[in-house]
PyMOL commands that place a pseudoatom at each C-alpha (Angstrom):
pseudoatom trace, name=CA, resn=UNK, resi=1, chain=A, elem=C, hetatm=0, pos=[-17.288, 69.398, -7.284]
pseudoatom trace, name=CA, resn=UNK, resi=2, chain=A, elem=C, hetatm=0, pos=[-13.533, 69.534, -7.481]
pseudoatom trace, name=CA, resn=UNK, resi=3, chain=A, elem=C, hetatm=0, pos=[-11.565, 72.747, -6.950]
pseudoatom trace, name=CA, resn=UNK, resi=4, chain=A, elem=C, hetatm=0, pos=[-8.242, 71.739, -8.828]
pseudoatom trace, name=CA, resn=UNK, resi=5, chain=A, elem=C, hetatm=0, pos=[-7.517, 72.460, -12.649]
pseudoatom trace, name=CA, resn=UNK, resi=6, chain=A, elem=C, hetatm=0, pos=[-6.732, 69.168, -15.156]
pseudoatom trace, name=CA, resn=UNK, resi=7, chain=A, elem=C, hetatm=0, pos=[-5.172, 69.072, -18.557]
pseudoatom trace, name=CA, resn=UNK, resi=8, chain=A, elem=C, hetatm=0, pos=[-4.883, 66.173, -20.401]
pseudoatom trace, name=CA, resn=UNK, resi=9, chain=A, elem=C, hetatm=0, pos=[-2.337, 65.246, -22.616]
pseudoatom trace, name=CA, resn=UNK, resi=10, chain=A, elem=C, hetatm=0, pos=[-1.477, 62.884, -25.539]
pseudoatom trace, name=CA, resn=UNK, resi=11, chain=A, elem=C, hetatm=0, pos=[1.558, 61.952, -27.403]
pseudoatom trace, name=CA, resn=UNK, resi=12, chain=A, elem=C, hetatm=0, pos=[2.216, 61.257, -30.112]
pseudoatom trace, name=CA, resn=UNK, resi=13, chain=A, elem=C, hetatm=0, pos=[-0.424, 63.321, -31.455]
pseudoatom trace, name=CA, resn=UNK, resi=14, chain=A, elem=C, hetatm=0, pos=[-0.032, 61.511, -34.820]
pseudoatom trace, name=CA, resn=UNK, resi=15, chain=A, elem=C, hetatm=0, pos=[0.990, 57.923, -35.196]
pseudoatom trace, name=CA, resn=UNK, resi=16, chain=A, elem=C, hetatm=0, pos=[0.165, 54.867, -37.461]
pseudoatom trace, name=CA, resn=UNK, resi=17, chain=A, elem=C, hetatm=0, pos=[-1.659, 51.453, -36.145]
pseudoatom trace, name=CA, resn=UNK, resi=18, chain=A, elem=C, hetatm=0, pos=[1.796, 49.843, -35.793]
pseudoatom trace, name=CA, resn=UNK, resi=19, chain=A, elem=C, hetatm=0, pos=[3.211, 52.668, -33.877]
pseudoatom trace, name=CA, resn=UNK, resi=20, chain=A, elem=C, hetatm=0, pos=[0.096, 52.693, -31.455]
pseudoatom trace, name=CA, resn=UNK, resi=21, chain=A, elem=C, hetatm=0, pos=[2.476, 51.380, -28.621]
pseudoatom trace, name=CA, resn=UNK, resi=22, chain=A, elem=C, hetatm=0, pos=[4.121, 54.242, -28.451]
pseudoatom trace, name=CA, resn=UNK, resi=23, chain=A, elem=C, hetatm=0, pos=[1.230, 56.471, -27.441]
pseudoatom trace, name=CA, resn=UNK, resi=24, chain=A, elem=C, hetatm=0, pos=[1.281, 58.321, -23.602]
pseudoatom trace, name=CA, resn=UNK, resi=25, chain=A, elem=C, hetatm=0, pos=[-1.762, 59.543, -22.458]
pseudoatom trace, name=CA, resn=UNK, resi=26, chain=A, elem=C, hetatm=0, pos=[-1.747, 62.188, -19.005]
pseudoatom trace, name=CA, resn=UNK, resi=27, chain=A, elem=C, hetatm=0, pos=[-3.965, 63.317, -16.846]
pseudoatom trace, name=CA, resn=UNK, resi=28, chain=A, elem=C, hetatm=0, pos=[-2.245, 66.709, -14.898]
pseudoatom trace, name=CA, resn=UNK, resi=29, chain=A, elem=C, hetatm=0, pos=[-4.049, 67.992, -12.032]
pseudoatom trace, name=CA, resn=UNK, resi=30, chain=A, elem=C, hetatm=0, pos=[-3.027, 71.096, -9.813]
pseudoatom trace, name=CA, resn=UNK, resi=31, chain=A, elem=C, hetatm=0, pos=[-4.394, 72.341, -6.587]
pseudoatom trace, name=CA, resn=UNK, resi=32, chain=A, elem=C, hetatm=0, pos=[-5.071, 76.150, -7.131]
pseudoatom trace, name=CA, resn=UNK, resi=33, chain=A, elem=C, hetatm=0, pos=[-6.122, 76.707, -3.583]
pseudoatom trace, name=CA, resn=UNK, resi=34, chain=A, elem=C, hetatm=0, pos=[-5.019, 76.667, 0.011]
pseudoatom trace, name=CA, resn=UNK, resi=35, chain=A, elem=C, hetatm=0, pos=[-5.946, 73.609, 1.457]
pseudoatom trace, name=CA, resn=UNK, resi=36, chain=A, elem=C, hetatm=0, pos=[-5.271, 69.947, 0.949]
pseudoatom trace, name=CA, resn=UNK, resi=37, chain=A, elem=C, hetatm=0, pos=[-8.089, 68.690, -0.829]
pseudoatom trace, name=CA, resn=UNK, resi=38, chain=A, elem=C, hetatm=0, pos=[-9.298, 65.254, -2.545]
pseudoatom trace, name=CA, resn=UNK, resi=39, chain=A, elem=C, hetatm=0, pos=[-9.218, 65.715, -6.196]
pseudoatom trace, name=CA, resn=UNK, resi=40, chain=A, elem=C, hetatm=0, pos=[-11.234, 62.970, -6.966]
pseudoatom trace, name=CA, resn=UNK, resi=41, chain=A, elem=C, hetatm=0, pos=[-9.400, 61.897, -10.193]
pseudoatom trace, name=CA, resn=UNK, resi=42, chain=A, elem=C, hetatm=0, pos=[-10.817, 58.535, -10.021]
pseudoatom trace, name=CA, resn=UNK, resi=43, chain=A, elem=C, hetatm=0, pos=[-13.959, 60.399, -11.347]
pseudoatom trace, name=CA, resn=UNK, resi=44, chain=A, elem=C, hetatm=0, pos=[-12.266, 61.748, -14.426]
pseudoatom trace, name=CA, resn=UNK, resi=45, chain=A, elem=C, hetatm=0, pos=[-13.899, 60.299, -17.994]
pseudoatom trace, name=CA, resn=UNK, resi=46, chain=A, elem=C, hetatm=0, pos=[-12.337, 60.582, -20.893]
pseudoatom trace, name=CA, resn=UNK, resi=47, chain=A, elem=C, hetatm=0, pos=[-14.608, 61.285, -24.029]
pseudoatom trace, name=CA, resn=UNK, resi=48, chain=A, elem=C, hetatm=0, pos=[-13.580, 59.991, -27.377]
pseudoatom trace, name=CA, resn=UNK, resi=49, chain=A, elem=C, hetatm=0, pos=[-15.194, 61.448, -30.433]
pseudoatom trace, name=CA, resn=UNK, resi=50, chain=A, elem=C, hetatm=0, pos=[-17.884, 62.104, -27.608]
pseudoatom trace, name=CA, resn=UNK, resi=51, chain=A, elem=C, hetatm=0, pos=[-18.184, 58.872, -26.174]
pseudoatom trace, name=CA, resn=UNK, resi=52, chain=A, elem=C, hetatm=0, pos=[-17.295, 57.591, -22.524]
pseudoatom trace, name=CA, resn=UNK, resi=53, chain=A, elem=C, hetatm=0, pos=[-14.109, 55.258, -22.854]
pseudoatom trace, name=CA, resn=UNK, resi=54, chain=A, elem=C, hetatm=0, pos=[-14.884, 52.479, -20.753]
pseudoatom trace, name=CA, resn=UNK, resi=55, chain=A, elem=C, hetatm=0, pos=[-11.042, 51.539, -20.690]
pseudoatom trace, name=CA, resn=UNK, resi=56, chain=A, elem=C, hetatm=0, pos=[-9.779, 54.975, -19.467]
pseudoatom trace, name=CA, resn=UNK, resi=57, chain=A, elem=C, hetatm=0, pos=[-12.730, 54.257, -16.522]
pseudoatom trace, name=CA, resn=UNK, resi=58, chain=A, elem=C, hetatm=0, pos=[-10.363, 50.726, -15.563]
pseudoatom trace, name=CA, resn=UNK, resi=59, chain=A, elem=C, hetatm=0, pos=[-7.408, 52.647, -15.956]
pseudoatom trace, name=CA, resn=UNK, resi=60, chain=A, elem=C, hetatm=0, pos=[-8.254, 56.003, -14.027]
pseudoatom trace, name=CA, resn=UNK, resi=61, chain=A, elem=C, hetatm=0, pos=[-10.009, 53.516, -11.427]
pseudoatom trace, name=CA, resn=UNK, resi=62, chain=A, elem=C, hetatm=0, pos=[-7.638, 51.426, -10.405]
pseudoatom trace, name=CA, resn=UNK, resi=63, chain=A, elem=C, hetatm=0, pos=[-3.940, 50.398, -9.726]
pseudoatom trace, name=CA, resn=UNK, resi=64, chain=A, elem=C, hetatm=0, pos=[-1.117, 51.998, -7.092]
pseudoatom trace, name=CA, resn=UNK, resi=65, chain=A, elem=C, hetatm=0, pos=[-1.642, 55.665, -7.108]
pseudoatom trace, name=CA, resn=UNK, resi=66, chain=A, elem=C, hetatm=0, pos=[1.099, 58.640, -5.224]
pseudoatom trace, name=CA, resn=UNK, resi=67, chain=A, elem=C, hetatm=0, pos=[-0.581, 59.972, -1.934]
pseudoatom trace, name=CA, resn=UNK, resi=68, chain=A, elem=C, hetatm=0, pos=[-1.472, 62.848, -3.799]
pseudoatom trace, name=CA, resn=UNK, resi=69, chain=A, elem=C, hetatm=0, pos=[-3.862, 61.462, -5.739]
pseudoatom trace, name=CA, resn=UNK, resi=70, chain=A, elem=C, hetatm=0, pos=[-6.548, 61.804, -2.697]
pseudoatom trace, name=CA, resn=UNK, resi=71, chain=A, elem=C, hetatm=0, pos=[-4.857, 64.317, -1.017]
pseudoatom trace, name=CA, resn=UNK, resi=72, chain=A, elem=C, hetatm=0, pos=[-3.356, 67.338, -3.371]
pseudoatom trace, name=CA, resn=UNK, resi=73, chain=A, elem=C, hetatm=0, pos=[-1.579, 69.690, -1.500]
pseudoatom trace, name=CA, resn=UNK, resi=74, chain=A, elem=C, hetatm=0, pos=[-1.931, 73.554, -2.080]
pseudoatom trace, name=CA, resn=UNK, resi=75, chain=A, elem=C, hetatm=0, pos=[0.327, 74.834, -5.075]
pseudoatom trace, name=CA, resn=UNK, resi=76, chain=A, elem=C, hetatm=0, pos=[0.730, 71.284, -6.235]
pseudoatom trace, name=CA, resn=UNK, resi=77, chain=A, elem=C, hetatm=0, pos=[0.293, 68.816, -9.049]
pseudoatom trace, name=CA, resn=UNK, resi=78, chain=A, elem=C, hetatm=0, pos=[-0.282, 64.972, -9.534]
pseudoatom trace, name=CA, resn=UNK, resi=79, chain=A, elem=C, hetatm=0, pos=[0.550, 63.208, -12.702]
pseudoatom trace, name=CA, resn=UNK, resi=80, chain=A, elem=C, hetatm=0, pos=[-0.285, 60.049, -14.164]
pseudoatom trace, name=CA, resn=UNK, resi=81, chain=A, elem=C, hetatm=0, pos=[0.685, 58.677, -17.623]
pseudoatom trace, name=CA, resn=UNK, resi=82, chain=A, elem=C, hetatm=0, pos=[-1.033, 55.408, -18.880]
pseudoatom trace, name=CA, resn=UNK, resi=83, chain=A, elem=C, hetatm=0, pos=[1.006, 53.608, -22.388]
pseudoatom trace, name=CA, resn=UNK, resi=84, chain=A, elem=C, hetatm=0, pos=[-1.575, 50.810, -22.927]
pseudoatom trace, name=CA, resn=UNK, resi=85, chain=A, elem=C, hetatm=0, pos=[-4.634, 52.397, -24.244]
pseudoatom trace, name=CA, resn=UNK, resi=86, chain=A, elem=C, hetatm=0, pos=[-4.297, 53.210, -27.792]
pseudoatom trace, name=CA, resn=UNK, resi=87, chain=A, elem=C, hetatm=0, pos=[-5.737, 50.029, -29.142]
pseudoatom trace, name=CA, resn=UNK, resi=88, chain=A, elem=C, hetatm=0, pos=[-8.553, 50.549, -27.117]
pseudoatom trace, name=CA, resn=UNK, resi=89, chain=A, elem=C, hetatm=0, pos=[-8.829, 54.515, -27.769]
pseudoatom trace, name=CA, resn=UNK, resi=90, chain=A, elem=C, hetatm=0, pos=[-7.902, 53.622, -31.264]
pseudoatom trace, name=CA, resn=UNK, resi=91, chain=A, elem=C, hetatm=0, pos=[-9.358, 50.534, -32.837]
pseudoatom trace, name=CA, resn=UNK, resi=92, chain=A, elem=C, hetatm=0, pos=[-8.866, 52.243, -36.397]
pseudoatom trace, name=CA, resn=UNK, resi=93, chain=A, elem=C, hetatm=0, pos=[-6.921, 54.654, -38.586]
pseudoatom trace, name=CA, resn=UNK, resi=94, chain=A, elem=C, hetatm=0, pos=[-9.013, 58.015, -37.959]
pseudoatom trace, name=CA, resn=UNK, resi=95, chain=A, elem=C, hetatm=0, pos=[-8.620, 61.187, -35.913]
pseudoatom trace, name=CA, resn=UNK, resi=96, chain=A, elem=C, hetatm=0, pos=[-9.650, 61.194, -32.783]
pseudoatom trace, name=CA, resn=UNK, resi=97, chain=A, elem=C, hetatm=0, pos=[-10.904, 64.016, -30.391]
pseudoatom trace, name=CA, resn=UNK, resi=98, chain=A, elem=C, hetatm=0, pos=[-10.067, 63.397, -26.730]
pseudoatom trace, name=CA, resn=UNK, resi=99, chain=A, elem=C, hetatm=0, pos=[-12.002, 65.525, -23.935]
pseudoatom trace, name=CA, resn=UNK, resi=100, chain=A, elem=C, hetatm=0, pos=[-11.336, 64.729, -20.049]
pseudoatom trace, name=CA, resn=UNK, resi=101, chain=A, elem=C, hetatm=0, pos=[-13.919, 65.374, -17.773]
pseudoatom trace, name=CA, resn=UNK, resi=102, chain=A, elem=C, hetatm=0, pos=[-14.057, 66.046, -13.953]
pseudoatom trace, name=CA, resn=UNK, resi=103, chain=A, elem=C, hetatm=0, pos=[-17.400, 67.364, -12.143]
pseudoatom trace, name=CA, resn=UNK, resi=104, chain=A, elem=C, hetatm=0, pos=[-18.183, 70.050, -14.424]
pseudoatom trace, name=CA, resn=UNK, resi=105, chain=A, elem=C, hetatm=0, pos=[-15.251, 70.616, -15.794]
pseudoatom trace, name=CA, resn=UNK, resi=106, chain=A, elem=C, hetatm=0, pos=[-13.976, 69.681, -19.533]
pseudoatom trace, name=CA, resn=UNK, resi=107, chain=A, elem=C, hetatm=0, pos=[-10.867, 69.892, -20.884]
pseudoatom trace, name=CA, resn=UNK, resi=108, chain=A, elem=C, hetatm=0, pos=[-10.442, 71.365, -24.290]
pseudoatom trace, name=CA, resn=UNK, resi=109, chain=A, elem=C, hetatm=0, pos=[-10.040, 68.726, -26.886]
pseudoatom trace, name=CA, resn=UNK, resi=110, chain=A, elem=C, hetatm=0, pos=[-6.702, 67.150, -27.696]
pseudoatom trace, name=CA, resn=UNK, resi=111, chain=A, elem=C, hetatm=0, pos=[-6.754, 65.684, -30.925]
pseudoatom trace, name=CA, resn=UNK, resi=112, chain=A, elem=C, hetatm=0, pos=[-4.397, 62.373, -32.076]
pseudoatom trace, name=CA, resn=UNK, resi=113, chain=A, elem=C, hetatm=0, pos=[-4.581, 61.182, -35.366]
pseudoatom trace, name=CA, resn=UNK, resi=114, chain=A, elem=C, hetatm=0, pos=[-4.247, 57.530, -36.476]
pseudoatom trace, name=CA, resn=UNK, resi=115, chain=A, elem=C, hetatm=0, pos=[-2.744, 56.554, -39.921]
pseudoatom trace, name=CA, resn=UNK, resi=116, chain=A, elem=C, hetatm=0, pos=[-2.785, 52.894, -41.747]
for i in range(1, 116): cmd.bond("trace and resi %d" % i, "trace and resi %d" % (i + 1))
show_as sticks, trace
zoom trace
């Protein structure tokens, strides 16, 4: 169980398929408490439209990462931003309800809507 709070969020929140390389996804965490502690963000799943994004797992999983991503200091936050995933989040024109998910917490949903 993790003891920081995450937000996620997305922008643009509404694009077309052409403008899909232009979309930011974030995951925000902050450390609440008093001690150092591992968030374990590599844990974090992203649910879209209720289903487990098997590219957010690569993305969350791997590649160079700030110290504080396993070691969160007290009063502080980590950041990351990932700009390749829309074709993968988004293989269609739809809207599309994005939840992250750490331990048992869930963020509320963020939705991004995709246009011809």
């Amino acid at each position: 169980m993790t003891s920081v709070s995450v937000s996620l969020r997305a922008e643009p929140a509404e694009l077309t398929m052409p403008e899909r390389h232009t979309f930011r996804l974030s995951l925000d965490a902050l450390n609440p408490g008093d001690r150092t502690v591992d968030p374990r963000l590599h844990r974090a799943r992203l649910l879209v439209n209720g289903h487990e994004s098997t590219a957010w797992s690569l993305a969350v999983g791997n590649g160079r990462r700030p110290p504080e991503w396993t070691a969160l200091p007290p009063g502080e936050r980590v950041t990351m931003t990932w700009s390749a995933l829309a074709a993968a989040l988004f293989p269609r024109p739809g809207t599309y309800d994005l939840v992250l998910t750490l331990d048992e917490t869930e963020t509320p949903a963020v939705r991004v809507v995709v246009r011809d």
